[in-house]
Phi, psi and omega in degrees: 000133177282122187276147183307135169209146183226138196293130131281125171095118208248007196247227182330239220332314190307295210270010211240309226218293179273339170290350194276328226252330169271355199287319212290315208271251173009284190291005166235054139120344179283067201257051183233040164230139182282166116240129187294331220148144182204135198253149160170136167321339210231117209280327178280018169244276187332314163306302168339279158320313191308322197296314193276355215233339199074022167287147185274006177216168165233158207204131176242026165217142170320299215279320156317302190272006199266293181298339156264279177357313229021056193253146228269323156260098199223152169284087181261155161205083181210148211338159160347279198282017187259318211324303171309320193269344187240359155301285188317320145284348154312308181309294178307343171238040186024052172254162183266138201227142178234117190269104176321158124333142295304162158273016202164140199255032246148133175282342197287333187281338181285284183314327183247020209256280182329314197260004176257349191247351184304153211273161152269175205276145198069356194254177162262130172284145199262352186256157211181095156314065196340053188258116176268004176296330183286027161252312232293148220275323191296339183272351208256285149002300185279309168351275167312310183284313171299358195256327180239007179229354172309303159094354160209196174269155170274121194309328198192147186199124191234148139213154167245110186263123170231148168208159218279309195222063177254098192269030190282164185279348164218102166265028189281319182292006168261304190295017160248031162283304164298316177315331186281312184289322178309323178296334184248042091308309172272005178031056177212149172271186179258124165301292202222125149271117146288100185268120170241187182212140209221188165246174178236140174093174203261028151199008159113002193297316178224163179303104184273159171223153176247145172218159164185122181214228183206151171262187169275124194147305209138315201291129167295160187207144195212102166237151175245106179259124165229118214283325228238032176250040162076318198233152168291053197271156144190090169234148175294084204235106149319146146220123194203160180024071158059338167245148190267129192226116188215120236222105168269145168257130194220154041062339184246234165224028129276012171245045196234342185220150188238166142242156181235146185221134213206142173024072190021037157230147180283131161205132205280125159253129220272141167245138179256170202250131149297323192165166195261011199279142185335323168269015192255320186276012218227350174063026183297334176284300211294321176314332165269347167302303165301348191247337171267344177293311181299324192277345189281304186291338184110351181258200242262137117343136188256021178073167006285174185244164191289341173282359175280001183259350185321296189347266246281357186267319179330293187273035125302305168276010143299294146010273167330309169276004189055032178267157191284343178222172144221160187219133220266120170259000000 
């Protein structure tokens, strides 16, 4: 029997990232999946969707589609402040869910977010945090080579963001990709981050931000966000056991490879790629693949879970609030 899954929420992510990315998962040999439905307040767009993807219905209420669909899974991405509130009827009506970025703009709003979807004693958790970077093949890649070719611990860990024209009024919500991924990469939290701020952009419109701390462990860490730099930047930099290892999450076939440099040489390890179009290359397909591959069989999610997310929303609503430090309670 085929399981069921329904989109919540019709705008960017839907048609960019999850529809392409369930189209994909139907279409390759996994075909013992429905897709039951797809929501959004807004009915042409939701009509939209069905249309380019083959959902078989569109739907402008959660609650609606929760009680018909019969569905086995669901994809909520539909706004910030909705995220949470339309998890929670997925949850209460105990389908499992892969939960857009962030679940929450507040850590306290997370911490209780975490503890209304916590499993009951025997149960499994039903939420899957949407961070795709724990997918994207070039993030995966560097992982794996500090964890088996470094030879000691690490020392330092950088990202660099850039992006060509982004004026939103809050770019934290982009700039919590890195924050997520150096934690799984480094498979650590951060102690302590000093945040400073500059203005950005050729007249000051929007906000670079600087972080530099240590996570727990020891290691130092360094990030640059500049929303407004012309280019498309978002590179990875490791240095352990004396070599340096740095990995781009890229738009291109520079996210096909990582390097490690060692006694001033470079040498290229090649990653491969499902394909070069943005959600392939950004690992939005495996993630959802991994995330219908556990429902179907009945097991454990593969994470994060949302209480594995308090951190990076912590510092995200530092971020957020411009404050000069943040420090691990």
């Amino acid at each position: 029997m085929a399981i069921r899954v329904g989109l919540f929420g019709a705008g960017w992510a839907a048609r960019t990232v999850h529809g392409p990315s369930l189209a994909d998962y139907v279409g390759g040999g996994r075909r013992r999946v429905a897709l039951a439905g797809v929501c959004d307040l807004n009915a042409a767009k939701a009509e939209e969707v069905r249309a380019a993807f083959g959902f078989e219905r569109a739907y402008t209420s959660p609650q609606a589609m929760l009680r018909e669909a019969g569905l086995d899974a669901a994809v909520v991405a539909v706004n910030v402040e909705a995220n949470a509130a339309v998890a929670r009827l997925c949850v209460a009506a105990g389908v499992p869910t892969l939960l857009e970025k962030p679940p929450a703009l507040t850590r306290r709003a997370v911490e209780a977010l975490a503890r209304d979807v916590r499993p009951r004693r025997g149960g499994r958790e039903l939420v899957q945090v949407a961070f795709n970077r724990h997918w994207t093949p070039s993030v995966v890649a560097l992982k794996r080579a500090v964890e088996t070719s470094a030879g000691g611990p690490i020392r330092y860990l950088s990202c660099l963001v850039r992006r060509p024209n982004r004026r939103d009024p809050d770019f934290t919500t982009t700039a919590i990709h890195a924050i997520d991924a150096l934690r799984f990469v480094a498979g650590a939290d951060y102690e302590r981050l000093d945040m400073a701020y500059s203005p950005g952009g050729p007249a000051g419109e929007v906000t670079d931000y600087r972080l530099q701390g240590r996570m727990l462990g020891g290691a130092t860490v360094q990030m640059e966000f500049s929303p407004m730099a012309g280019q498309m930047l978002e590179r990875y930099t490791v240095q352990a056991g004396g070599k340096s290892f740095v990995a781009h999450y890229a738009r291109d076939e520079s996210g096909s490879r990582i390097e490690i440099w060692a006694d001033e040489k470079m040498r290229i390890v090649n990653v491969r790629l499902p394909g070069l179009l943005p959600y392939q290359l950004g690992g939005f397909d495996r993630q959802m693949a991994a995330f219908l591959d556990a429902v179907r069989r009945g097991g454990a999610l593969p994470g994060p879970t949302v209480a594995e997310t308090v951190q990076t929303i912590a510092v995200m609503e530092a971020l957020r609030g411009r404050r000069a430090r943040f420090v691990q309670r």
